[in-house]
N, C-alpha and C positions, 0 to 999 in steps of 0.2 A: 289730715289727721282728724276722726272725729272725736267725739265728745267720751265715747266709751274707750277710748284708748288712752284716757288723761285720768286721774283721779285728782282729788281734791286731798288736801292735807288729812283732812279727816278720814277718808275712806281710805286713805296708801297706810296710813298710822293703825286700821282698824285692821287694813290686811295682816299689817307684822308685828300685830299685837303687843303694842309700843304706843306711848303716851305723846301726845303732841310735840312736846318738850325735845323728848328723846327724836323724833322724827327731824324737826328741825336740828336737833344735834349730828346727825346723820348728813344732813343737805350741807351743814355747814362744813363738816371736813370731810366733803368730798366722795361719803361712798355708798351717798344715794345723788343721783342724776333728776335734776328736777329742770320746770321750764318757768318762766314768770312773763306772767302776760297780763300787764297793767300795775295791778296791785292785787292780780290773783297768784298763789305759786301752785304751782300743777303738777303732777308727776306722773311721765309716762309706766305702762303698766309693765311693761318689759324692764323700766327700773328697778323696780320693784322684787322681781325675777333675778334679776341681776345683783342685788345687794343681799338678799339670801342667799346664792350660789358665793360669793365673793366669804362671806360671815358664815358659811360652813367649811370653806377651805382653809380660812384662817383657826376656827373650832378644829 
């Protein structure tokens, strides 16, 4: 996995136009998919995809 297929909190948060807060609100119950590596937390971009498609089915 390279580097363009991970985002950083801030840039997965700027995709879905959602404040930090709310991002980690997402990661914590479960319906965003994130990876943590070290004391980085990461979020593949296909998560990202995937918790949009998830949050318009429930919309």
């Amino acid at each position: 996995m390279d580097d363009e297929q991970l985002l950083t909190v801030d840039e997965a948060a700027a995709r879905l136009r959602v404040s930090r807060w709310t991002l980690y609100c997402l990661i914590r119950s479960k319906e965003l998919r994130s990876v943590k590596i070290r004391r980085r937390r990461l979020i593949p971009v296909g998560a990202v995809a995937e918790c949009i498609h998830n949050l318009m089915e429930v919309a």
